[in-house]
C-alpha positions in Angstrom: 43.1 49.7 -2.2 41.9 47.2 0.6 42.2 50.0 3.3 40.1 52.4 1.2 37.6 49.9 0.9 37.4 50.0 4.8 36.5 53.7 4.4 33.4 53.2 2.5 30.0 54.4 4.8 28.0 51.4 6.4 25.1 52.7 4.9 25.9 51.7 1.4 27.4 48.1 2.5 24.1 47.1 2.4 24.6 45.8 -1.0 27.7 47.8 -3.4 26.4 49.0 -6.6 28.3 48.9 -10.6 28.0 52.7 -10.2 29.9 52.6 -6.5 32.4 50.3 -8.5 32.8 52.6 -11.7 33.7 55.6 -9.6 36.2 54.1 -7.9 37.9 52.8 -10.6 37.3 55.8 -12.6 35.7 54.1 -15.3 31.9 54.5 -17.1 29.1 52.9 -15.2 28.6 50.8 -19.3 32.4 49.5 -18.4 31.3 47.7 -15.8 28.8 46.2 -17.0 30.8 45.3 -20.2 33.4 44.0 -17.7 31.1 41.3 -16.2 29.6 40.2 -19.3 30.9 37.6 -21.1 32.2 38.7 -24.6 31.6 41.7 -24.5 34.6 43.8 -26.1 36.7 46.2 -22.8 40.5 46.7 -22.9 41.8 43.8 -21.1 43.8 46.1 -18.2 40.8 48.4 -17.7 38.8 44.8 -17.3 41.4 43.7 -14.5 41.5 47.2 -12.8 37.8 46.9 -12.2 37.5 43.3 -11.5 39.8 44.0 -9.0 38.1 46.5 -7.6 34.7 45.2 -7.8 36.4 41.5 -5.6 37.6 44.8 -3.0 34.5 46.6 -2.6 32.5 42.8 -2.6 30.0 43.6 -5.7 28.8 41.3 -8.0 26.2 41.5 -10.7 22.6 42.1 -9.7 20.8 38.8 -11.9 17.5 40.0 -11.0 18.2 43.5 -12.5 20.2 42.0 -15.6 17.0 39.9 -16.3 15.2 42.8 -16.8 17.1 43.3 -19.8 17.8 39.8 -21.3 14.8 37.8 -23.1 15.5 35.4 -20.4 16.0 35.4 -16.8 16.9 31.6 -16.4 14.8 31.7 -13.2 12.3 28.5 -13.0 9.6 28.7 -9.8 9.5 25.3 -8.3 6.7 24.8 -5.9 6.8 21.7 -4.5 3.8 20.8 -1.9 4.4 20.2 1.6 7.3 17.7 1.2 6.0 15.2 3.7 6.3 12.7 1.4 10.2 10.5 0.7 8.9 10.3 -2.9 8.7 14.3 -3.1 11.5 15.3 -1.5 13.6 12.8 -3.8 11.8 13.9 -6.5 12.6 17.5 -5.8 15.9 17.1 -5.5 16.6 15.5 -8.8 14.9 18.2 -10.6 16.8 21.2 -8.8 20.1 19.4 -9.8 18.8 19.0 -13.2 17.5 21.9 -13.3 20.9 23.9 -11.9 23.1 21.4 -14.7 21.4 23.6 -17.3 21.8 26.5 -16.1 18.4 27.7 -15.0 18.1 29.1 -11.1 15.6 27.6 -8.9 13.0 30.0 -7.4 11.3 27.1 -4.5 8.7 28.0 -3.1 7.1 24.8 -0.1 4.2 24.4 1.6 0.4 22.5 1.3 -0.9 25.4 -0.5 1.1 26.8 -2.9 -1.3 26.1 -5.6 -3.8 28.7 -4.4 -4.1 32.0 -5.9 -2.9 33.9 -2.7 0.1 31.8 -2.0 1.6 32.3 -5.9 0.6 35.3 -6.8 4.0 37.4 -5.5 6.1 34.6 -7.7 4.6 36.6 -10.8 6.9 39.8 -9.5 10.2 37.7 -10.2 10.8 37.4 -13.9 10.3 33.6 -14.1 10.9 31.9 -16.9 8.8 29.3 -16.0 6.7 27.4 -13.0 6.8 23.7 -12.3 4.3 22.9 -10.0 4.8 19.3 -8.0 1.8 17.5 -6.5 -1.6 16.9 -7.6 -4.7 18.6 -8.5 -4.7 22.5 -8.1 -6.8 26.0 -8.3 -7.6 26.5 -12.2 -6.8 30.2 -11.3 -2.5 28.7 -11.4 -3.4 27.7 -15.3 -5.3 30.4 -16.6 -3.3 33.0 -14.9 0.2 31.5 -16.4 -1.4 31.5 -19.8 -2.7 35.1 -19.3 0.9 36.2 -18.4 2.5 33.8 -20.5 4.4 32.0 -18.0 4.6 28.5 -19.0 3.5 26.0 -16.6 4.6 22.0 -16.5 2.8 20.1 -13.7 4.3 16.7 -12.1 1.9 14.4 -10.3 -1.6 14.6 -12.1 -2.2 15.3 -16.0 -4.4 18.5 -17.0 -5.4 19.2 -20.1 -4.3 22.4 -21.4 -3.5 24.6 -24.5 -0.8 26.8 -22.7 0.3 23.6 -20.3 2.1 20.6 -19.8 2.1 17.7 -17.3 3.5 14.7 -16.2 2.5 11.9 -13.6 2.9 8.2 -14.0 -0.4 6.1 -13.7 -1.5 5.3 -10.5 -4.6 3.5 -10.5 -2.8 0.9 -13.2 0.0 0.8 -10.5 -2.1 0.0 -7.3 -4.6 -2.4 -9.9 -1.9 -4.6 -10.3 -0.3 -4.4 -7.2 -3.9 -5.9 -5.4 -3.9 -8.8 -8.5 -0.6 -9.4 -7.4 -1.9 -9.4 -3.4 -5.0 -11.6 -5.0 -3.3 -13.9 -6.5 -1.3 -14.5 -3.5 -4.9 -15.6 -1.7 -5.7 -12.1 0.2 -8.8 -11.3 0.5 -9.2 -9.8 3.3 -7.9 -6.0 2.3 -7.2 -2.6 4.2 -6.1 0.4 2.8 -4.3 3.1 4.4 -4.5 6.6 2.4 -3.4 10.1 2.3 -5.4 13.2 3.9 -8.3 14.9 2.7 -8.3 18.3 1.6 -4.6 19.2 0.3 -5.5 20.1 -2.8 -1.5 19.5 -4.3 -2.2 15.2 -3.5 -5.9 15.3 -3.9 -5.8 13.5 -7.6 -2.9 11.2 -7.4 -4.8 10.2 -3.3 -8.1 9.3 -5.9 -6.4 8.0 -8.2 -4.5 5.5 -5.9 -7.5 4.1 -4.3 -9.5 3.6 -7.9 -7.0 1.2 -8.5 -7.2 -1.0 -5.3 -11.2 -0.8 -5.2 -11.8 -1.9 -9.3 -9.7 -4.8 -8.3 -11.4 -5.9 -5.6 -14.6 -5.4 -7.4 -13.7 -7.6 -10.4 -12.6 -10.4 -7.7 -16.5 -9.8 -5.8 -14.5 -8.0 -3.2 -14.9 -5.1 -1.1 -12.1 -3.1 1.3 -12.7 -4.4 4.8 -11.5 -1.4 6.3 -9.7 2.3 5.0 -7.7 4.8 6.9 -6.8 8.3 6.3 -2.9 9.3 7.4 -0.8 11.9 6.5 1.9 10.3 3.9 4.9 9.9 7.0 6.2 6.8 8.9 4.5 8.0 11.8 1.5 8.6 10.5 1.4 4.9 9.0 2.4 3.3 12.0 -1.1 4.7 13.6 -3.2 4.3 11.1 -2.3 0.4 11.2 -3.0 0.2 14.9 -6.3 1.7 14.2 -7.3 -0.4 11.8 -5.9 -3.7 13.4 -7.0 -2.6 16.1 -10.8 -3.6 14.9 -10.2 -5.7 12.1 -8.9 -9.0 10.9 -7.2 -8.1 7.7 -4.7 -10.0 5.6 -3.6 -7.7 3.3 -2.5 -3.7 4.6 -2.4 -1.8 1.1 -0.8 1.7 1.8 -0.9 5.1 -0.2 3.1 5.4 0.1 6.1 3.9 1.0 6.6 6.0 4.8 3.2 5.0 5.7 3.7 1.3 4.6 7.2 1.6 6.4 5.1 2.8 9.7 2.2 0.1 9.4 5.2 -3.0 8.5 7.2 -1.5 12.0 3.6 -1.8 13.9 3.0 -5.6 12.5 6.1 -6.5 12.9 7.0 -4.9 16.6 4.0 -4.5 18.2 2.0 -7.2 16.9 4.4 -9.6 16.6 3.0 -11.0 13.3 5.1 -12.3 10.5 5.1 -10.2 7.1 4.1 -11.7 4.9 3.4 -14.8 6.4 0.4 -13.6 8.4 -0.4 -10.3 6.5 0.9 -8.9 3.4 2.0 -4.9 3.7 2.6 -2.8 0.3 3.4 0.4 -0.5 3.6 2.7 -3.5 6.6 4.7 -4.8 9.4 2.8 -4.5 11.4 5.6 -2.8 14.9 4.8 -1.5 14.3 3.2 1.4 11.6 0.6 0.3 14.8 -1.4 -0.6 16.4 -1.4 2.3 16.7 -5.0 4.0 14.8 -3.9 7.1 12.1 -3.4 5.3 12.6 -4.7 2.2 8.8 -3.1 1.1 6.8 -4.5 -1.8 5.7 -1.6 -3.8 4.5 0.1 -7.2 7.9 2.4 -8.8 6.5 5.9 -9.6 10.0 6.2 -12.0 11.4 9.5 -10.4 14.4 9.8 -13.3 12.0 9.0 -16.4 9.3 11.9 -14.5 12.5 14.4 -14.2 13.8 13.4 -17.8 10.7 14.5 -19.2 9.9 17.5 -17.2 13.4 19.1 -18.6 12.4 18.0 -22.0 9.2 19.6 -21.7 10.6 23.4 -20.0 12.9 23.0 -23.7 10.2 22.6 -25.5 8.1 25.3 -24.0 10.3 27.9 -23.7 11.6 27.4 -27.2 8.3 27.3 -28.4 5.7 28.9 -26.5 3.1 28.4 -28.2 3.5 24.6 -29.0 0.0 22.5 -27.5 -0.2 21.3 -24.4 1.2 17.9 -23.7 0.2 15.1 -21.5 2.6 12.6 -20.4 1.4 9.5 -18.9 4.8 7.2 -17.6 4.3 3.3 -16.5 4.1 2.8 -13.1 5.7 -0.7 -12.6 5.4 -3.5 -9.3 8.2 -4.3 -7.6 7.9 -7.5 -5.4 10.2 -7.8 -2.6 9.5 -9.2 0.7 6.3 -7.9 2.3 3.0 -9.2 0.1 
């Protein structure tokens, strides 16, 4: 039966269809569909004959077209920002393991502007189950369209308040608010702050967010930031940004929006400048991603607790798509210091 299958025209190897399979095993096109679903009642040697011919003749079942059918697809669209950030792309990772672990399939979709109307609106040809959007603040078109359609929609990274949605995101104006009490207490008072960019609309509410922190902090001590940088969320970009600003200013105390950037600005001090850390100038980050821990760097930080974020994403998509109509929920998860080296 393997020669035959070499006989087959190139035309149709472009993908082999359950009819292509049912006429060469002589069966009904229902058989092979019963033959690939799980349960289903076929005489066991008719099952094997067509199993065998479907490995031959390289077909498997078409999930897209099988969804079409079923109340559920198990598809879950992912869209996950531009990944710059460590925190992200560990963050992303978690969920799509979780995420395969229960047997839903991934749809991910990357890039700074996913959230817009033009950049999702093919995802709503694929029968998704659901959309889990990662980042921060985004079009209100992405909510109201997923309630029209009754897609439902869970959102990591900023909290919106919604009937038909849910969202997660830890709180990061408690997190940097105690991270500069912590810097105050230590005798800083001369502070810096090195933040995201402008404009990307998946970061712009946990970028505002951030900074509220650091600036009611400094107010309630008769404080104001000596000098504030805009960088892009990378090591590189945080290694500039510090020049810039040290460049021009006597600070003693470097407050970054992440951990790369911190990681950037504590190579610059430390390198280039020569200056001890945190002898001579404190350098903090926010995230806690892997890295921060690493003895090279050994980063002071805020945790944004990836695993408790992930854990209750999953329990949320339950929830949801057992009841889709449940309210909207708003989860709001600690965000923690965690004092190494550096402040």
């Amino acid at each position: 039966m393997s020669d035959e299958s070499e006989n087959i025209p190139a035309k149709s190897r472009r993908r082999v269809t359950a009819q292509a399979v049912a006429e060469r095993a002589g069966v009904s096109r229902s058989a092979v569909s019963r033959a690939f679903t799980q349960g289903a009642y076929l005489d066991q040697k008719k099952k094997a004959q067509i199993l065998q011919v479907a490995a031959e003749l390289g077909y498997r079942p078409n999930v897209f077209a099988a969804s079409l059918q079923a109340e559920s697809s198990n598809i879950v669209a992912v869209l996950t920002g531009n990944m710059k950030s460590h925190f992200d792309a560990e963050l992303v990772e978690e969920l799509l393991g979780r995420l395969t672990a229960a047997g839903k399939w991934p749809l991910v979709v990357s890039g700074e502007k996913v959230a817009n109307a033009p950049s999702i609106e093919g995802l709503w040809g694929f029968p998704v189950d659901a959309m889990i959007l990662r980042g921060g603040s985004m079009d209100k078109f992405v909510v109201e369209a997923c309630a029209k359609l009754h897609i439902p929609l869970i959102i990591s990274g900023v909290t919106v308040t919604s009937e038909t949605a849910d969202s997660v995101a830890c709180r990061n104006a408690d997190g940097t608010y105690a991270l500069t009490r912590l810097l105050l207490e230590r005798g800083r008072r001369r502070f810096a702050w090195i933040d995201g960019p402008t404009g990307v609309v998946t970061q712009e509410s946990y970028r505002r967010e951030r900074r509220k922190g650091v600036i009611r902090a400094l107010e309630q001590a008769g404080l104001e930031l000596v000098a504030s940088c805009d960088s892009d969320y990378t090591y590189e970009g945080g290694l500039a940004a510090a020049e810039t600003i040290l460049r021009d200013h006597d600070v003693d105390a470097l407050m970054c929006a992440n951990d790369a950037m911190a990681t950037g600005a504590l190579s610059f001090v430390r390198k280039t400048l020569q200056l001890r850390v945190p002898e001579d100038l404190s350098v903090t980050g926010f995230d806690d991603v892997s890295m921060a821990g690493w003895p090279c760097f050994d980063l002071t930080t805020v945790r944004n607790p990836r695993t408790e974020i992930v854990d209750h994403i999953m329990r949320l998509l339950h929830e949801r798509l057992a009841d889709p109509s449940k309210p909207g929920e708003v989860v709001l998860v600690s965000a923690d210091l965690v004092p190494r080296g550096t402040h």
